[in-house]
C-alpha positions as CSV (number, residue, x, y, z in Angstrom):
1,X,11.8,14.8,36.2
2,X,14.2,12.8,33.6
3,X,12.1,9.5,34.7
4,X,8.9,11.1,34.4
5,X,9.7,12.4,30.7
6,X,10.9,9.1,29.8
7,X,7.2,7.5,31.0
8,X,5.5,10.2,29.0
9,X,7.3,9.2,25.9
10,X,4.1,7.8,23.7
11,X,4.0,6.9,20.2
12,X,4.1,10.1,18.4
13,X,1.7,9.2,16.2
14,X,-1.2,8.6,18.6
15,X,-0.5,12.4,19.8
16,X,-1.6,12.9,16.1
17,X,-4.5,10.9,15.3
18,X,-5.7,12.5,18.8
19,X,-5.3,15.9,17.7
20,X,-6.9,15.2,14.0
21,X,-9.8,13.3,15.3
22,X,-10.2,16.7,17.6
23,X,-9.4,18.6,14.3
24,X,-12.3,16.4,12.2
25,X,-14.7,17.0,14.8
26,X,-14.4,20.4,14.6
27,X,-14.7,20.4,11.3
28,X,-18.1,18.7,11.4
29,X,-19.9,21.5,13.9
30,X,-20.0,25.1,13.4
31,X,-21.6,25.5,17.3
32,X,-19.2,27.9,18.9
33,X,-20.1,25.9,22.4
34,X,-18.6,22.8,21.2
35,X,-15.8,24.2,19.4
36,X,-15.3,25.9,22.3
37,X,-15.0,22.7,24.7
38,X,-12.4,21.4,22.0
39,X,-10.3,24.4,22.3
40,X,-10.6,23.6,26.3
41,X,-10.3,20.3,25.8
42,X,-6.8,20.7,23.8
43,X,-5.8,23.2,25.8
44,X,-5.8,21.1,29.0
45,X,-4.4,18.1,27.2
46,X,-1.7,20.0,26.1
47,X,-1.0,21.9,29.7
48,X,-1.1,19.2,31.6
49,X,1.3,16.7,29.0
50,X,3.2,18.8,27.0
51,X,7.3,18.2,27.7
52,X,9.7,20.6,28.3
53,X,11.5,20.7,25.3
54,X,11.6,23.9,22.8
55,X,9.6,22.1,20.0
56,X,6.6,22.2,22.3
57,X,6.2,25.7,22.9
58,X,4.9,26.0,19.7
59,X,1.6,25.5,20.7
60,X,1.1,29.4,21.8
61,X,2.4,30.6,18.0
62,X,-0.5,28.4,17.1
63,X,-2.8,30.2,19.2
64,X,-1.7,33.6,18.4
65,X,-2.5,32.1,14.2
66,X,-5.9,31.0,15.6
67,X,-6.5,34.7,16.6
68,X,-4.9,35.9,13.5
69,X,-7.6,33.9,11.3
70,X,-10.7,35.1,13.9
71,X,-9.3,38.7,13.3
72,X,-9.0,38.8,9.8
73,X,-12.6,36.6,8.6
74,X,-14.3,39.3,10.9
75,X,-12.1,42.3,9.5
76,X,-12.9,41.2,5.7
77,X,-16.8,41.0,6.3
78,X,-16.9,44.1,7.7
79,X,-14.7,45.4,4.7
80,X,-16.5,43.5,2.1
81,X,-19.9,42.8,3.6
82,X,-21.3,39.7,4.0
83,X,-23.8,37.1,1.7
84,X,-25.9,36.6,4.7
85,X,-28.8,38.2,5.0
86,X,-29.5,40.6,8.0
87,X,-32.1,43.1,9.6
88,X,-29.5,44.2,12.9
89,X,-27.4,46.9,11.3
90,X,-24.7,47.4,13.7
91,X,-22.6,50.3,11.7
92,X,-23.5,51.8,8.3
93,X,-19.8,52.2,6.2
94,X,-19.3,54.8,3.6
95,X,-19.5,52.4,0.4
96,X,-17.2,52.8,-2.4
97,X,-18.8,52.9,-6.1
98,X,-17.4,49.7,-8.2
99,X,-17.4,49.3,-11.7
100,X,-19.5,47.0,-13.3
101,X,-17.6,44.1,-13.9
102,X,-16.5,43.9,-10.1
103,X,-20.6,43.1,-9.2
104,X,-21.3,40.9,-6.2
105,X,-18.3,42.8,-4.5
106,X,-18.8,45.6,-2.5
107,X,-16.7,48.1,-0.2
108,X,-17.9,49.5,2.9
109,X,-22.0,49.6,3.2
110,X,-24.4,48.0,6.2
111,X,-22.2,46.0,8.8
112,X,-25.3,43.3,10.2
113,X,-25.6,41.0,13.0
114,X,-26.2,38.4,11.6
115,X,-23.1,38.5,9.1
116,X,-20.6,39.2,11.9
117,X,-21.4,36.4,14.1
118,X,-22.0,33.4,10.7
119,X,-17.9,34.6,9.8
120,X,-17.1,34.3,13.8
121,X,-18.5,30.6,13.4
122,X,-16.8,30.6,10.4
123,X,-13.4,31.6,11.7
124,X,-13.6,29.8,14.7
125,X,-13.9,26.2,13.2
126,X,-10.5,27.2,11.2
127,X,-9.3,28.6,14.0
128,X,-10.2,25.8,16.3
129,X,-8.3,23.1,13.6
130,X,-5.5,25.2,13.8
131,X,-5.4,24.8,17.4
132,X,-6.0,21.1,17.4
133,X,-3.1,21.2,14.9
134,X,-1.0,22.9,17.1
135,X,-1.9,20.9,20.4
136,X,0.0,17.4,17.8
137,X,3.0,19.6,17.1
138,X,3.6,20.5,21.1
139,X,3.2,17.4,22.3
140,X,4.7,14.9,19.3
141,X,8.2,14.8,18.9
142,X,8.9,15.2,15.0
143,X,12.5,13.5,15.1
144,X,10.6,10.9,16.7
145,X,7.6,11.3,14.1
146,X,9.5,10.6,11.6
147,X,11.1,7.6,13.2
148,X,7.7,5.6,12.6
149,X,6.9,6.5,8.7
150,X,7.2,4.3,5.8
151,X,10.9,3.5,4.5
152,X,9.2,4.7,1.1
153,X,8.3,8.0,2.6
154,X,11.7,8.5,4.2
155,X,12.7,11.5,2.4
156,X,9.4,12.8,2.0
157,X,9.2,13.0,5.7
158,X,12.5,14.4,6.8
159,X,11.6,17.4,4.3
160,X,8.4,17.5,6.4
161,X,10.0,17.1,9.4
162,X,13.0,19.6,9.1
163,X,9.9,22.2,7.5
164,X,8.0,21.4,10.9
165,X,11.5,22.6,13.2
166,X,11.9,25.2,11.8
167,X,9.5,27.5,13.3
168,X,9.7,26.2,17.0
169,X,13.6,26.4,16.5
170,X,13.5,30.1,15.2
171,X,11.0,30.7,18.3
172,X,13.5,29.6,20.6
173,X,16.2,31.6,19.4
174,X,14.3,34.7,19.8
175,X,13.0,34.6,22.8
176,X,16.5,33.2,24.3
177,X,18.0,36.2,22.2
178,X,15.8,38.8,23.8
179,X,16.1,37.3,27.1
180,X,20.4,37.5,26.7
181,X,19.8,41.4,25.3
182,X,17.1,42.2,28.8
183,X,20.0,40.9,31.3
184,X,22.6,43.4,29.4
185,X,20.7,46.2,29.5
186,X,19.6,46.7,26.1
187,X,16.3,47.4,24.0
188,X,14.8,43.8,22.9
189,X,11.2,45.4,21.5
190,X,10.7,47.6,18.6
191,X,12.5,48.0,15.6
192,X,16.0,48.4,16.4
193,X,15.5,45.5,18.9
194,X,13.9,43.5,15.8
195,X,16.8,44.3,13.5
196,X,20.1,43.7,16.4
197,X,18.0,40.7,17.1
198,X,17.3,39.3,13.4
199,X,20.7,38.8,12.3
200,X,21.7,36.5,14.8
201,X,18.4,34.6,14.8
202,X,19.0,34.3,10.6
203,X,22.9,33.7,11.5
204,X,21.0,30.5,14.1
205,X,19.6,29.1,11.7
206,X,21.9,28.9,8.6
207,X,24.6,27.1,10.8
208,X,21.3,25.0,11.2
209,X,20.7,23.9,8.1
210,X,24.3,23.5,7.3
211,X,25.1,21.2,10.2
212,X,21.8,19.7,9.2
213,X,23.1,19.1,5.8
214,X,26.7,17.5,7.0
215,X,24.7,14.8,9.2
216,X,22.1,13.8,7.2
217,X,25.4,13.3,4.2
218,X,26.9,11.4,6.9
219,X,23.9,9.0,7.5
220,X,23.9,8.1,3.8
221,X,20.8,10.3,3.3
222,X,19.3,9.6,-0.2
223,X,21.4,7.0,-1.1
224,X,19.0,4.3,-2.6
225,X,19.3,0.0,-2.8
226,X,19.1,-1.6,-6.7
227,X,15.7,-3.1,-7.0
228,X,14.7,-4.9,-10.1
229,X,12.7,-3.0,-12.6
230,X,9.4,-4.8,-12.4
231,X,9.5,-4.4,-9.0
232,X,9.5,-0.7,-9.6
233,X,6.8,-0.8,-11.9
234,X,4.8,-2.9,-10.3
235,X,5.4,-0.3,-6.4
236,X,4.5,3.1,-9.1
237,X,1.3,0.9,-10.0
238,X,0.2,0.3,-6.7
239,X,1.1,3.5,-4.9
240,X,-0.6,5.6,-7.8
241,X,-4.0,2.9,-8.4
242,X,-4.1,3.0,-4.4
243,X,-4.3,6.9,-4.7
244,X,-6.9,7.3,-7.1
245,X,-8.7,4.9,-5.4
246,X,-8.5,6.8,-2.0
247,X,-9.5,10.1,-4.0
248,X,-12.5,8.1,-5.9
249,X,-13.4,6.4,-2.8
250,X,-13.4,9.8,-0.4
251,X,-16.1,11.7,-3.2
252,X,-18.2,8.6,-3.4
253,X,-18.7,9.0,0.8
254,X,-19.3,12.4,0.3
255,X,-21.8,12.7,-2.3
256,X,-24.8,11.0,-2.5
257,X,-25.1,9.2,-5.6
258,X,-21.6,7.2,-4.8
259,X,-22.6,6.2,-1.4
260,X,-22.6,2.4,-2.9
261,X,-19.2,2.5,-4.2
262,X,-17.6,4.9,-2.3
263,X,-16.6,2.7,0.4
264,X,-15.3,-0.2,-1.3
265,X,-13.3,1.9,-3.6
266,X,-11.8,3.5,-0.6
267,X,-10.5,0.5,1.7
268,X,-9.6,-1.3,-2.3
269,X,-7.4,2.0,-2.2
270,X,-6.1,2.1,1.3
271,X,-5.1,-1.7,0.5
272,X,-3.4,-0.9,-2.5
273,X,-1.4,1.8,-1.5
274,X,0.0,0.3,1.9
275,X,0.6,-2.7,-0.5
276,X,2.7,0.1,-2.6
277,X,4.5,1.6,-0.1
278,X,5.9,-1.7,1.5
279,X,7.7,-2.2,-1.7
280,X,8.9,1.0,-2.1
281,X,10.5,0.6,1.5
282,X,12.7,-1.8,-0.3
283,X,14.6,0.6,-2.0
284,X,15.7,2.9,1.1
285,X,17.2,0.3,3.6
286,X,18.0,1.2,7.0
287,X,17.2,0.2,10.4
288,X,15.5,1.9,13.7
289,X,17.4,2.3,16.9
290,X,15.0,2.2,20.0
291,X,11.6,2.3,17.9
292,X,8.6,3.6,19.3
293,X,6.2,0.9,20.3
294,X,2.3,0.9,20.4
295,X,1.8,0.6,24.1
296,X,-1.8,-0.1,25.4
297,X,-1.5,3.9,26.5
298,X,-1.0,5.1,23.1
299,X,-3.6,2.7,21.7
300,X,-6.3,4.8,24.5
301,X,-4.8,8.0,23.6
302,X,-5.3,7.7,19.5
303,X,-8.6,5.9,20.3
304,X,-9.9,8.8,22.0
305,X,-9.3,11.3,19.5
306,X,-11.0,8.6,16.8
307,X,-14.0,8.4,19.1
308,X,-15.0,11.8,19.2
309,X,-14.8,12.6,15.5
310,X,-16.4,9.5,14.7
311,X,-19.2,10.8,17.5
312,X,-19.5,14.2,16.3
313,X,-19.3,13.1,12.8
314,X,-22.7,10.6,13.8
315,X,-24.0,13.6,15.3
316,X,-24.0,15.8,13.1
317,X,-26.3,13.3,10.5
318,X,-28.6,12.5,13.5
319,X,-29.1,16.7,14.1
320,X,-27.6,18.7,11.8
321,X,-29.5,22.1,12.8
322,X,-28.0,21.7,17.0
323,X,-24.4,21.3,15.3
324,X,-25.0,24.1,13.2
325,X,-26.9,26.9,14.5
326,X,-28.3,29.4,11.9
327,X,-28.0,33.2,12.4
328,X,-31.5,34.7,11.0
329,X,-32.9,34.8,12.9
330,X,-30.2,35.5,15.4
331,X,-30.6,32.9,18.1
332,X,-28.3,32.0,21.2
333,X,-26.8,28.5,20.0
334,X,-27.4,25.7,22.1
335,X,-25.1,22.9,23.8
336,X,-26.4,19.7,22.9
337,X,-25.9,16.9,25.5
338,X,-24.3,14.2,24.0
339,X,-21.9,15.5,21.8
340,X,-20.6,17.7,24.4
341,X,-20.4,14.6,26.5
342,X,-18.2,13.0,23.5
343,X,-15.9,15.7,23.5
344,X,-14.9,15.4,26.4
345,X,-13.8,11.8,25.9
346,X,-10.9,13.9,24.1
347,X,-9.7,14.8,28.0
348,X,-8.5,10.7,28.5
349,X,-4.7,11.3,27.7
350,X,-4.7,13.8,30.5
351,X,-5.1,11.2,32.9
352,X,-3.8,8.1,30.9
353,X,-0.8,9.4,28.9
354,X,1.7,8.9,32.1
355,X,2.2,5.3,33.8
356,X,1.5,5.2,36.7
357,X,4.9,4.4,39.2
């Protein structure tokens, strides 16, 4: 099992540009078919790759916040009611009389159709991002993550990283709490089992954060080399310039008067800002044991999750109206050949991400 693990071990970072390319094709489609083959498409990935370490259980807390957001977008419409426009009444709500200076807002009234299922498309693309999110964090080791960044973004990313433990760490310790309190005999649900079980967790994770403290003061953690001061200038110049030109660059591609500029600004930006952050390296000097390397594996495994957001994002300018079904009138959305096809390219680190013995 140990040997297995270790041939598993990819660059972290191709588990993530896998899971945001899932994530930025979800974002491009509001079809509940195709956001429904991503979420089967991660889910697989993620069942059949995850390791067995407690950082990758996190993946069902990320379901459970998918269901959350469905819940609560469907909750609020029926609350608030809905812009959309709809002949199905489903339920008629007592409405509440509002002032006049809360118009446009409404409380209760006619629950439609047609408003119920646009916020469960709605919901669904969140909650499928969410997901896809949550697929990168279960199968990406963060100590590992964080290994590969930037020397300039060094302490940026342990903050990150140490944010991104915490909730997989505080998962473990309840559920191996609860599971020490079952095998003695006593209450682990409800609220006296949430109270005799908080105080350890909270106890868990202070000695945590302490211990986290001690080692990172011991590895010379934000300790920082003399660079001359032009040098400085010069990285604050080129990091900030390279952002601006990444922000400028990003609305020219998305509007349609910048579509000239907008993507020479963006690569000028890109450039700038990688050129930025290899002298700011130069001020946080340290090395890498055992770094992660960018196998041919890892290369098909990021590529994959590139290919189908750069698919469905080409899709959806080819046919906007199959990627986005409307709702009035209400009609049964339908699953487009191709793009589904695409998708499914997403299901190559299943069968790639292990060597073969």
């Amino acid at each position: 099992m140990a040997d297995r693990r270790s041939r598993r071990r990819l660059h972290p970072a191709a588990w993530w540009l896998w899971a945001l390319g899932l994530g930025t094709a979800a974002t491009r489609t509001s079809n509940p078919l195709l956001l429904g083959l991503l979420l089967a498409v991660s889910a697989y990935v993620v069942a059949v790759c995850r390791p067995d370490t407690p950082w990758a259980r996190s993946y069902a807390a990320f379901l459970k916040l998918a269901l959350a957001v469905l819940v609560v977008r469907i909750v609020f419409v029926v609350v608030l009611g809905s812009p959309i426009p709809g002949t199905h009444v489903l339920v008629t709500l007592p409405e509440v009389p509002l002032p006049h200076w809360a118009q446009g807002i409404r409380l209760g009234g006619a629950v439609t159709a047609e408003g119920l299922l646009f916020a469960f498309y709605d919901a669904l693309r969140l909650a499928t991002l969410l997901v896809c999110v949550g697929a990168a964090n279960a199968l990406a080791s963060p100590s590992r993550l964080l290994k590969t960044l930037p020397d300039a973004l060094y302490e940026t990313g342990v903050a990150v990283v140490v944010a991104m433990t915490f909730a997989p760490n505080l998962v473990a310790d309840v559920h191996r709490l609860r599971a020490a309190r079952r095998l003695r005999g006593r209450p682990d649900r409800g609220l006296r089992g949430l109270l005799q079980v908080g105080l350890p967790v909270l106890e868990g994770a202070l000695e945590r954060s302490v211990a986290l403290a001690a080692a990172m003061d011991a590895r010379g953690y934000g300790r920082t080399a003399d660079v001359a001061a032009p040098v400085r200038r010069t990285t604050a110049a080129l990091t900030l310039g390279g952002l601006l030109g990444v922000c400028a660059g990003t609305y020219g591609l998305l509007t349609a008067a910048g579509g000239t500029y907008g993507l020479p600004v963006l690569l000028a930006g890109v450039v700038a800002a990688l050129a930025g952050l290899r002298l700011g390296g130069r001020r946080s000097p340290r090395t890498r044991y055992r770094p992660d390397r960018w196998t041919p594996r890892a290369c098909l495994v990021a590529a994959s999750g590139v290919a189908v957001a750069a698919l469905l994002v080409v899709a959806a300018s080819a046919d906007p109206a199959v990627l986005h079904p409307g709702v009035v009138p209400l009609t049964a959305p339908a699953l487009p050949l191709w793009p589904a096809a695409a998708v499914l390219i997403g299901l190559l680190p299943a069968f790639v991400s292990e060597e073969p013995s």
